[in-house]
C-alpha positions in Angstrom: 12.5 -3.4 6.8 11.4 -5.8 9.5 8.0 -3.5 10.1 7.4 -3.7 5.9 8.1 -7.5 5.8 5.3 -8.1 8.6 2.8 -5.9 6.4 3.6 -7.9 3.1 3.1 -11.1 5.0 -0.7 -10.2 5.6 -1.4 -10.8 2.1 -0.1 -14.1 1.3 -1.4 -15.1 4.3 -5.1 -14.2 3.9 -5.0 -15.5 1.0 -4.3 -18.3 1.7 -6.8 -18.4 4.3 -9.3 -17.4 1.7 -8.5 -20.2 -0.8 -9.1 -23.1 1.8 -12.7 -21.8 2.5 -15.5 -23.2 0.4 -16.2 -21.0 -3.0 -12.4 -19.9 -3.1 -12.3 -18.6 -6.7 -15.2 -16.3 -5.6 -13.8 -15.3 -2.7 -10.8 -14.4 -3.3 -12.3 -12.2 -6.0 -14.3 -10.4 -4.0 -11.4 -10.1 -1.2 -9.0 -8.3 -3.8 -11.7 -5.6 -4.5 -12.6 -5.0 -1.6 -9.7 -4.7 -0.1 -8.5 -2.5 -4.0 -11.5 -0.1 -2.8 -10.6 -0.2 0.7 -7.0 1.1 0.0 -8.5 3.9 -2.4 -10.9 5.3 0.4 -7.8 5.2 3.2 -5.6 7.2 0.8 -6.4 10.7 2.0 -4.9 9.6 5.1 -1.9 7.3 4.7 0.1 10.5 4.7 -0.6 11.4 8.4 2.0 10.3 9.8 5.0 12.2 7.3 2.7 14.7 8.0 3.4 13.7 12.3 6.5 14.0 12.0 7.5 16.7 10.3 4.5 19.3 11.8 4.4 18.1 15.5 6.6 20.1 17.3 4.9 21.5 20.2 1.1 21.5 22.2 -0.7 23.6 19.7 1.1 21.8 16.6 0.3 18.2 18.4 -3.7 19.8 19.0 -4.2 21.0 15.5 -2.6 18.0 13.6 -4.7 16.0 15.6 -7.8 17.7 15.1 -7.1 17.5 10.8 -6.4 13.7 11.2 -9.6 13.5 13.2 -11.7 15.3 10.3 -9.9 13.0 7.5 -11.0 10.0 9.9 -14.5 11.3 9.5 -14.8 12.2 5.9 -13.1 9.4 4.6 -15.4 6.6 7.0 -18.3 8.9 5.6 -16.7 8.4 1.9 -16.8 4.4 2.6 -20.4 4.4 4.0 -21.6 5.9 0.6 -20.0 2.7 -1.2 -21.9 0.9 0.8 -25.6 2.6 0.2 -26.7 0.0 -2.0 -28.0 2.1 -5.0 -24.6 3.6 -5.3 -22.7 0.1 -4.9 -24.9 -1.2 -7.3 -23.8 1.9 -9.6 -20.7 1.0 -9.0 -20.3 -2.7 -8.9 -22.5 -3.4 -12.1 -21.8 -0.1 -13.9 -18.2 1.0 -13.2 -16.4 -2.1 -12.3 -18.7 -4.5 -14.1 -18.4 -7.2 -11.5 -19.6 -10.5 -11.6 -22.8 -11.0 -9.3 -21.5 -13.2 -7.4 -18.5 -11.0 -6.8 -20.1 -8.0 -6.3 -22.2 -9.5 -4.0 -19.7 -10.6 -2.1 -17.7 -7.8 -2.2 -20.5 -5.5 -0.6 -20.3 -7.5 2.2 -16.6 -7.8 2.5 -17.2 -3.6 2.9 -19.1 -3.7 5.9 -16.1 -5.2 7.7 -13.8 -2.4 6.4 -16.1 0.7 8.4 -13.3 0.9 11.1 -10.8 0.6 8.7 -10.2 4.3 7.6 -10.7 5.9 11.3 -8.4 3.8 12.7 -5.9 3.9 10.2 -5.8 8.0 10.0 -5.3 7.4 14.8 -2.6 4.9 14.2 -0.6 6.5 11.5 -0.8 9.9 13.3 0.0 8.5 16.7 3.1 6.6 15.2 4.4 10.3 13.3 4.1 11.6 17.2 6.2 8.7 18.4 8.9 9.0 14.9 9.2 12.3 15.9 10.4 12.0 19.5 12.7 9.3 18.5 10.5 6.1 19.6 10.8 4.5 15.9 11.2 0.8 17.8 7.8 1.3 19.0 6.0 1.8 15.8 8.0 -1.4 14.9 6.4 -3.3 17.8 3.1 -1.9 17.2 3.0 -3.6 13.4 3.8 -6.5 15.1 0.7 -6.6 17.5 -1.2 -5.8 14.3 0.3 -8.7 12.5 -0.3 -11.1 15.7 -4.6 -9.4 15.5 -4.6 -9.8 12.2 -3.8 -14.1 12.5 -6.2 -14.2 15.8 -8.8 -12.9 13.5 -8.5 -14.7 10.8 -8.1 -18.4 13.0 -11.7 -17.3 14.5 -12.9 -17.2 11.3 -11.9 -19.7 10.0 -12.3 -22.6 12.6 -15.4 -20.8 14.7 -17.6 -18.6 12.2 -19.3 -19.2 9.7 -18.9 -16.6 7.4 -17.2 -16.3 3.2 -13.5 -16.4 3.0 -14.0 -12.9 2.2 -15.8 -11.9 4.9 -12.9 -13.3 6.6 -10.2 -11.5 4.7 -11.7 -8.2 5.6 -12.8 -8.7 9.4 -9.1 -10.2 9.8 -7.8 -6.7 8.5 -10.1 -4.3 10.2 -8.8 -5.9 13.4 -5.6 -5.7 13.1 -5.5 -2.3 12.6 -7.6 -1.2 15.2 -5.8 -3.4 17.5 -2.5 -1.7 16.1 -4.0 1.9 17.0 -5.4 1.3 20.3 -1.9 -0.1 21.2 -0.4 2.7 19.6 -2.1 4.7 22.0 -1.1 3.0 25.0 2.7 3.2 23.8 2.4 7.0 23.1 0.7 7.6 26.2 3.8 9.6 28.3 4.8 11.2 24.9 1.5 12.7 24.6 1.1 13.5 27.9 4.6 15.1 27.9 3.6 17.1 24.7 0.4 18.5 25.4 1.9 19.3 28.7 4.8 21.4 27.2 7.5 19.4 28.0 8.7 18.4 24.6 8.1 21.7 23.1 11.2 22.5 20.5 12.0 26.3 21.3 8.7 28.8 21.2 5.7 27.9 20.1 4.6 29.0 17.0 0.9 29.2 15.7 0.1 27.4 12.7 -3.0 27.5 10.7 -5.2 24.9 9.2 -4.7 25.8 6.0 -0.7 25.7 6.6 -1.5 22.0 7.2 -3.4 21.8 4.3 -1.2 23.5 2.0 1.1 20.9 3.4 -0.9 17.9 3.7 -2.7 17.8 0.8 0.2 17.3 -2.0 1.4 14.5 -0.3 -2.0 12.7 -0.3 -2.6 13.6 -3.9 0.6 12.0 -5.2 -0.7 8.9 -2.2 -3.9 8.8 -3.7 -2.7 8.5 -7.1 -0.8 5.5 -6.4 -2.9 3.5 -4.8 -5.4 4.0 -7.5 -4.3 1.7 -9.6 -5.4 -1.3 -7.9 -8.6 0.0 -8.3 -8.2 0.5 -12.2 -6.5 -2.9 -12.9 -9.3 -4.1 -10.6 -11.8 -2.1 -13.0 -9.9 -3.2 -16.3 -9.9 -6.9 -15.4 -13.6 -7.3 -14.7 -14.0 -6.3 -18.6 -11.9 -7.7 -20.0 -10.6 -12.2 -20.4 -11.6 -14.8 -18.2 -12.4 -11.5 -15.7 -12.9 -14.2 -12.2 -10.1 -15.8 -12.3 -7.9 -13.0 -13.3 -10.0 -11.3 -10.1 -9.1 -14.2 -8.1 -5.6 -14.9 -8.9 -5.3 -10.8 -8.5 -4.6 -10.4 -4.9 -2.1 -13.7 -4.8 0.4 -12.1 -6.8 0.4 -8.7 -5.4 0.9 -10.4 -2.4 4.3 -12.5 -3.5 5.0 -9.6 -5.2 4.9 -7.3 -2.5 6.3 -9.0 0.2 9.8 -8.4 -1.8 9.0 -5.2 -2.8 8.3 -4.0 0.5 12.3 -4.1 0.9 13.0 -1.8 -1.3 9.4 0.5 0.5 11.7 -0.1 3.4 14.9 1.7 1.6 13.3 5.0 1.2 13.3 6.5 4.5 16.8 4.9 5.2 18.2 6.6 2.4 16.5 9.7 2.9 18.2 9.7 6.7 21.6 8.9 5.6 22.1 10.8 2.0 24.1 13.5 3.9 24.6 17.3 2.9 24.8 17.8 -0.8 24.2 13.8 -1.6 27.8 12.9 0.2 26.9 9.2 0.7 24.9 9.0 -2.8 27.7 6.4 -4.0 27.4 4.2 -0.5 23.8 4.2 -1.3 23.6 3.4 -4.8 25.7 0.5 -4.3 23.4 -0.7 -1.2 20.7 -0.1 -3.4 21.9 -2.5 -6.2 22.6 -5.4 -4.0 19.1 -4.8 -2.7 17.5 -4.8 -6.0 19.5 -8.2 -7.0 18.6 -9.9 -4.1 14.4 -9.0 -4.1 14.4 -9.7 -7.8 16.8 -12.9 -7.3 14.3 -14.1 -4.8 11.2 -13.9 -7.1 12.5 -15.3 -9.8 14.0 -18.1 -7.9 10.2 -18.7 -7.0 8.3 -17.5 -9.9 10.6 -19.6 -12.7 11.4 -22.4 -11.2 8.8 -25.6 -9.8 9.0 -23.7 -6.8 6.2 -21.5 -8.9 3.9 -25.1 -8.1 4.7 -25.2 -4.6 3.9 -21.7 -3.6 0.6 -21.1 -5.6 -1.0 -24.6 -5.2 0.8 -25.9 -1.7 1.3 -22.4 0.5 -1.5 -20.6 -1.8 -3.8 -23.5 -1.8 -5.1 -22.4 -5.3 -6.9 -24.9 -7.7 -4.6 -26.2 -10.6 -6.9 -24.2 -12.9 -6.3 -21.1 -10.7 -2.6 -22.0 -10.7 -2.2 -21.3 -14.7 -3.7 -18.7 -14.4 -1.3 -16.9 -12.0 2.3 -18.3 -12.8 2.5 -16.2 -16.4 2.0 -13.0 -15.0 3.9 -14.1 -11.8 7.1 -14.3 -13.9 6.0 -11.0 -15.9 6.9 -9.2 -12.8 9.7 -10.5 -11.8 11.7 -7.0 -12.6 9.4 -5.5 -9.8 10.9 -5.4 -6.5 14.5 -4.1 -8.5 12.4 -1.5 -9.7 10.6 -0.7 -6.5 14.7 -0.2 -5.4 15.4 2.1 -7.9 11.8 4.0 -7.6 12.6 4.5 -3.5 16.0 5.8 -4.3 14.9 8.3 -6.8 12.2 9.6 -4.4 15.1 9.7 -1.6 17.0 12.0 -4.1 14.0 14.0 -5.0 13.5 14.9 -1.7 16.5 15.9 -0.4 16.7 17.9 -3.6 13.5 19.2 -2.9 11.7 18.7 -5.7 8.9 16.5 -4.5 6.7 18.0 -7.0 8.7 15.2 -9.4 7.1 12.5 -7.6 3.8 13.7 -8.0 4.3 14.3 -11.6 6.0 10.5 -11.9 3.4 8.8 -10.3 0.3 10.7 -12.6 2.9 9.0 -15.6 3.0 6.1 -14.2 -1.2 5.5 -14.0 -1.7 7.2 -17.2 0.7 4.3 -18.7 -1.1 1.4 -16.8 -4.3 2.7 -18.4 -2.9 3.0 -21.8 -1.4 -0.2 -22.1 -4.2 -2.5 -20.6 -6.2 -0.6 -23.5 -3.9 -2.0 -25.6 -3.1 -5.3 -23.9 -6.5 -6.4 -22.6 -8.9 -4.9 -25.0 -6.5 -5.0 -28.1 -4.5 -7.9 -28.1 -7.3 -9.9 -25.4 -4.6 -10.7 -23.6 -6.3 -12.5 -19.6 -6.8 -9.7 -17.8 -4.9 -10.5 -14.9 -1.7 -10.9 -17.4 -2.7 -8.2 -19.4 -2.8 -6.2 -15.8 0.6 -7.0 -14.7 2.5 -6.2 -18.2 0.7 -3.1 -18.1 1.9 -2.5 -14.0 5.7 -3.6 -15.8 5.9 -1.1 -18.6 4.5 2.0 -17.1 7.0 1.3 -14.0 9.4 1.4 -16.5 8.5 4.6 -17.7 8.1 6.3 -14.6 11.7 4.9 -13.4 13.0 6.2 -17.1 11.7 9.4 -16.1 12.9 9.9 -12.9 16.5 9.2 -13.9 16.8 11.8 -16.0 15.2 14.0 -13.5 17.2 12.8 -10.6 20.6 13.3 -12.9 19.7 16.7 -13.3 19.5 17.4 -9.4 22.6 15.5 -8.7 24.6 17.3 -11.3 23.2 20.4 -10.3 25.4 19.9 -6.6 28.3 18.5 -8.0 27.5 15.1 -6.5 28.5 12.3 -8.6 25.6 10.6 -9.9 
């Protein structure tokens, strides 16, 4: 939980960054899609390191793994330097996402900090499954926090020494951390890979696996990845058409940040409760209790800022937004306050699915759940012209809501199938 909590704090703390440099409302536009299109590109790879630690198990496992993490690296730094060949952005910044000028403009520069992004994220995330899967979990934990510690350096350079956009700064402030979080990743994992490709760690005889075993694996986890980090992207896409589209892009990233930074508790939750469900779901009541005092708590903790005049205090003190930025953001602020309980419930249900294995469900709950955001900004944004940033979060709320609706019924199903209590 500690490791999540110092990921969610990047964003509120960028962002705030952002909205203290001149042209904030711009800025901070052009931050949240870049950084929306920045997440879409990594996606192929953010499942390395599951991938790590359940495949690793030997030299030739260890030299194969890392050989498919190093093409991903490739292709997907490739994928983000055709975004950045200008007839193509153009395409896709006037065309698809019907940006603003001055955001778009911004936002293609924003990209060029981003190039080491992918590569170094697809190293990292391998490198920490190698250490997860010989028991070294503290270290990953240390590692997020010399990202976090990069991540500040970066942005304080910017913004008392360069000269540069707030979003330029957003985006260089990322990039570094993360490659300062993989080449230290390195350094930790050095004896473990040294002891690995040397033999010592091998678990009983080695046995050859393919490339297209890792695929088979590999790619149905980055699908089901993929598809959920698309739909920052698509509100990002839906909001530029739709009310008041630059301060709905502006506000955008502020709120995912508060919002996050709660919800990544309950990220936090699934691989606990995956660890400690026990044979045939024996500690599923333990959990489920845990998991609705967590849920409480997150929720409690947004509302308590979200509907009180603490709302003020956070978006134009900590935030530094504008007044007029300010209204903007507290309505759908409060929208989500259901989130983070939801984000609870969503990790246990994928902690049941998988010891039940029947991952496929997640997959098949997640393609739901975009469909839904889709539909109702359609209906929301376009229909009722709703702002887009409000009509983007109500749209976020329902189809949650549908995809946790769906899940329970599967996840009944499983349970009752074992005998467990559900």
């Amino acid at each position: 939980a500690a490791t999540w909590i110092m990921m969610a704090a990047e964003g509120p703390f960028l962002a705030a960054i952002i909205a203290r440099l001149p042209d904030a409302t711009y800025n901070l536009a052009a931050y949240g899609v870049a950084f929306a299109l920045a997440i879409v590109i990594e996606g192929p790879v953010m499942m390395l390191m599951s991938a790590a630690t359940s495949l690793v198990k030997d030299r030739i496992s260890y030299t194969k793994l890392r050989n498919f993490s190093r093409v991903l690296a490739v292709g997907t730094t490739l994928f983000l330097l055709l975004f950045l060949y200008p007839p193509f952005y153009r395409l896709l910044a006037d065309g698809a996402l019907g940006l603003p000028r001055e955001v778009a403009d911004l936002t293609y520069g924003a990209l060029w900090f981003f190039i080491p992004w992918p590569a170094a994220i697809a190293y990292r995330r391998f490198i920490q499954g190698v250490l997860i899967r010989s028991g070294k979990t503290r270290l990953v934990a240390y590692g997020t926090a010399i990202r976090f510690i990069g991540m500040m350096m970066a942005a304080f350079t910017g913004y008392f020494f360069l000269n540069i956009p707030g979003a330029f700064v957003g985006s260089l402030a990322l990039s570094t951390g993360v490659v300062v979080e993989a080449v230290a990743a390195r350094f930790m994992a050095d004896s473990t890979i040294r002891a690995m490709l040397g033999g010592d760690l091998d678990e009983g005889p080695s046995v050859e696996i393919s490339y297209r075993e890792i695929s088979a694996f590999y790619f149905p986890l980055a699908l089901t990845s993929l598809i959920g980090l698309s739909i920052q992207p698509l509100l990002t896409f839906f909001m530029g058409r739709s009310v008041a589209p630059i301060e709905s892009l502006a506000v955008f990233p502020v709120i995912v940040g508060l919002s996050f930074f709660f919800r990544s508790l309950g990220l936090a939750f699934q691989d606990a409760a995956i660890a400690l469900m026990g044979e045939r779901f024996k500690h599923l009541p333990e959990l489920g209790r845990f998991a609705a005092i967590l849920a409480l708590v997150t929720t409690g903790c947004l509302a308590l800022i979200t509907l009180t005049p603490l709302a003020q205090v956070y978006f134009l003190t900590l935030s530094g937004l504008t007044e007029e930025l300010t209204r903007f953001a507290v309505i759908p602020a409060r929208i989500i306050v259901p989130l983070p309980a939801l984000t609870v419930l969503l990790t246990f249900q994928r902690a049941i699915l998988v010891e039940g294995r029947r991952t496929h469900q997640i997959t098949v709950a997640s393609t739901i759940e975009i469909s839904m955001v889709a539909a109702m900004f359609v209906i929301l944004g376009w229909g009722l012209d709703l702002v887009g940033v409000t009509a983007a979060f109500s749209a976020f709320l329902i189809a949650r809501i549908v995809s946790n609706s769906y899940l329970m019924i599967v996840c009944r199903r499983i349970v009752k199938e074992v005998g467990a209590t559900p």
